[in-house]
C-alpha positions in Angstrom: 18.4 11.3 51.4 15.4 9.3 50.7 14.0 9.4 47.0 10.7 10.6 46.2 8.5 8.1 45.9 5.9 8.0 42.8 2.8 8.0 43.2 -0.1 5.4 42.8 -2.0 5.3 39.8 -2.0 6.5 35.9 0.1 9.6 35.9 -1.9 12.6 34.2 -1.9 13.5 30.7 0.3 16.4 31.5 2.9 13.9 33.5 3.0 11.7 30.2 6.5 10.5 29.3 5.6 11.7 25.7 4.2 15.0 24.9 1.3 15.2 22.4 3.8 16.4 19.0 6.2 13.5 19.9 2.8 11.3 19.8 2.1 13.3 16.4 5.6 13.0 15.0 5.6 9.3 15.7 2.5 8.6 14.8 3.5 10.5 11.2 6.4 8.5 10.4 4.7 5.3 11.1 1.4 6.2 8.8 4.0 7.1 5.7 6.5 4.8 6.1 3.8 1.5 6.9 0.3 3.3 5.9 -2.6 3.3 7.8 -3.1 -0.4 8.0 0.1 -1.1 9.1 0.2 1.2 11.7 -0.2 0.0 15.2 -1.4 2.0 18.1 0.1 -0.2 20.7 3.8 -0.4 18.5 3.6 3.7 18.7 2.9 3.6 22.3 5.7 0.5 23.1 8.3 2.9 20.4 7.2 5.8 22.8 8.0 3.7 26.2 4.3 4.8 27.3 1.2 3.3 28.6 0.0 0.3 26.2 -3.1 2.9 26.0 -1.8 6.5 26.7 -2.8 7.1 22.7 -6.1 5.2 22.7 -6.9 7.6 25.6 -5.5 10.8 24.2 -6.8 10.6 20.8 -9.4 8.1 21.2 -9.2 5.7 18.1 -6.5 5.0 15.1 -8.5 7.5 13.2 -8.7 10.4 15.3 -4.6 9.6 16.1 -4.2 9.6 12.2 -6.5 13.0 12.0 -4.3 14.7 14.3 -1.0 13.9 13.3 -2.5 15.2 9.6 -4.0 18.2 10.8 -0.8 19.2 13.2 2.0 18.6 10.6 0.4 19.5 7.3 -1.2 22.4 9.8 2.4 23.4 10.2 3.1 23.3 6.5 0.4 25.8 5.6 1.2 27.9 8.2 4.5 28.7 7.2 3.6 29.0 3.3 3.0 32.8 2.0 -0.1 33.7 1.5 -0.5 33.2 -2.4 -3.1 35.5 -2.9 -3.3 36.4 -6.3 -5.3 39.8 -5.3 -1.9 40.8 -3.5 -0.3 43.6 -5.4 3.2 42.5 -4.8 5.0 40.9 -7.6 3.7 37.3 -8.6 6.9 36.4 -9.7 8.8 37.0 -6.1 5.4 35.3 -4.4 5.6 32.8 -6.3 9.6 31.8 -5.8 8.9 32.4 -2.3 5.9 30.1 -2.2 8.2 27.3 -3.9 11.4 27.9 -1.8 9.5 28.0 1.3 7.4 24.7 0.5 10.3 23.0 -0.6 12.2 24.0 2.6 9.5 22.3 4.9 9.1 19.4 3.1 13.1 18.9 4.0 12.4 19.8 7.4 9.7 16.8 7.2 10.1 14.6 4.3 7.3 12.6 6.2 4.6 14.9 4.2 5.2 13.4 0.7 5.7 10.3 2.2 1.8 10.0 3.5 1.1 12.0 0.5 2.2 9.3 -1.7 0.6 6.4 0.3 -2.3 7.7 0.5 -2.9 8.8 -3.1 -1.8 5.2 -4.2 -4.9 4.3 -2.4 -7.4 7.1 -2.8 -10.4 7.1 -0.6 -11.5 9.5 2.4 -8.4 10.0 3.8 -6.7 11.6 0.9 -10.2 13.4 0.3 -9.6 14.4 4.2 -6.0 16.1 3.2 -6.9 17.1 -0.3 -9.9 19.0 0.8 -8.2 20.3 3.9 -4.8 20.9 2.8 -4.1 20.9 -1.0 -6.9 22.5 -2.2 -7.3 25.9 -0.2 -3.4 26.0 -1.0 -2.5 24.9 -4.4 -5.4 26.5 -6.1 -4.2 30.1 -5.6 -0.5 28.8 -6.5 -2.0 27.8 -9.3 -3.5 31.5 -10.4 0.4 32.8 -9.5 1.8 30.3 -11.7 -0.5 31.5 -14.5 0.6 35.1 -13.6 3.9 34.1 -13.9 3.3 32.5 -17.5 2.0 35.6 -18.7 4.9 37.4 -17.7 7.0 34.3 -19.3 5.6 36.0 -22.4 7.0 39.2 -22.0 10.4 37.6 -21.3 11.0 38.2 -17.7 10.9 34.6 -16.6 11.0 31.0 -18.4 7.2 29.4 -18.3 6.2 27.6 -15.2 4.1 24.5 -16.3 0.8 23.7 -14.8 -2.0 21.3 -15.0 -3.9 23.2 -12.6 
């Protein structure tokens, strides 16, 4: 029996040896554990066993790579958060230990998160703003007003203070 023979040419995007969240995942770990300078497009692609420019033509530049693996996995975080809207009429106590538990669960599942996190707030500049304004802020802000629920009812003795700087 005669093997098939590939054929000629680039394969298409949807032939790729690497699909687009194993591109994301990689690219990820390599932005938190070397930053964004020390990231390099064609490492990711040779770690990936891909086309020297399979990323460049996927994503289009560093940034846009860097913008993607931000918004899929920090995407993913926010997704699976409750919603900690403090108009819910539910207890704010039981959202609130639900909101913890569940963010401290992802961020096992991908440790990567703080890891960017912390680079890029040792840095500051548009890509933190990118990820506060995107990320943080939408979601910590209304954790914030269940954490203050949750000191009032510290007061009436139902649950120890939960500190805040919010």
């Amino acid at each position: 029996m005669k093997a098939r023979a590939r054929p000629r040419g680039r394969p298409r995007a949807h032939e790729s040896p690497a699909s687009s969240d194993e591109i994301l995942l990689a690219a990820l770990r390599s932005f938190a554990d070397r930053g964004y300078a020390g990231t390099s497009v064609r490492e990711l692609n040779q770690a990936l066993r891909v086309s020297h420019n399979l990323i460049n033509r996927r994503f289009g530049s560093k940034e846009r790579l860097w913008r993607a693996a931000v918004d899929r996995w920090f995407g993913e975080l926010v997704d699976a958060l409750p919603s900690p809207n403090p108009d819910r009429t539910d207890d704010p106590l039981d959202r609130l230990r639900e909101f913890v538990v569940t963010f401290i669960e992802v961020n096992a599942r991908r440790p990567e998160l703080a890891r960017l996190m912390n680079v890029e707030a040792s840095l500051g500049g548009p890509r933190l703003d990118y990820i506060f304004e995107r990320f943080i802020a939408p979601v910590l802000l209304p954790a914030a007003a269940l954490a203050r629920n949750s000191r009032r009812r510290a007061r009436c003795g139902r649950c120890p203070p939960v500190p805040s700087s919010f």
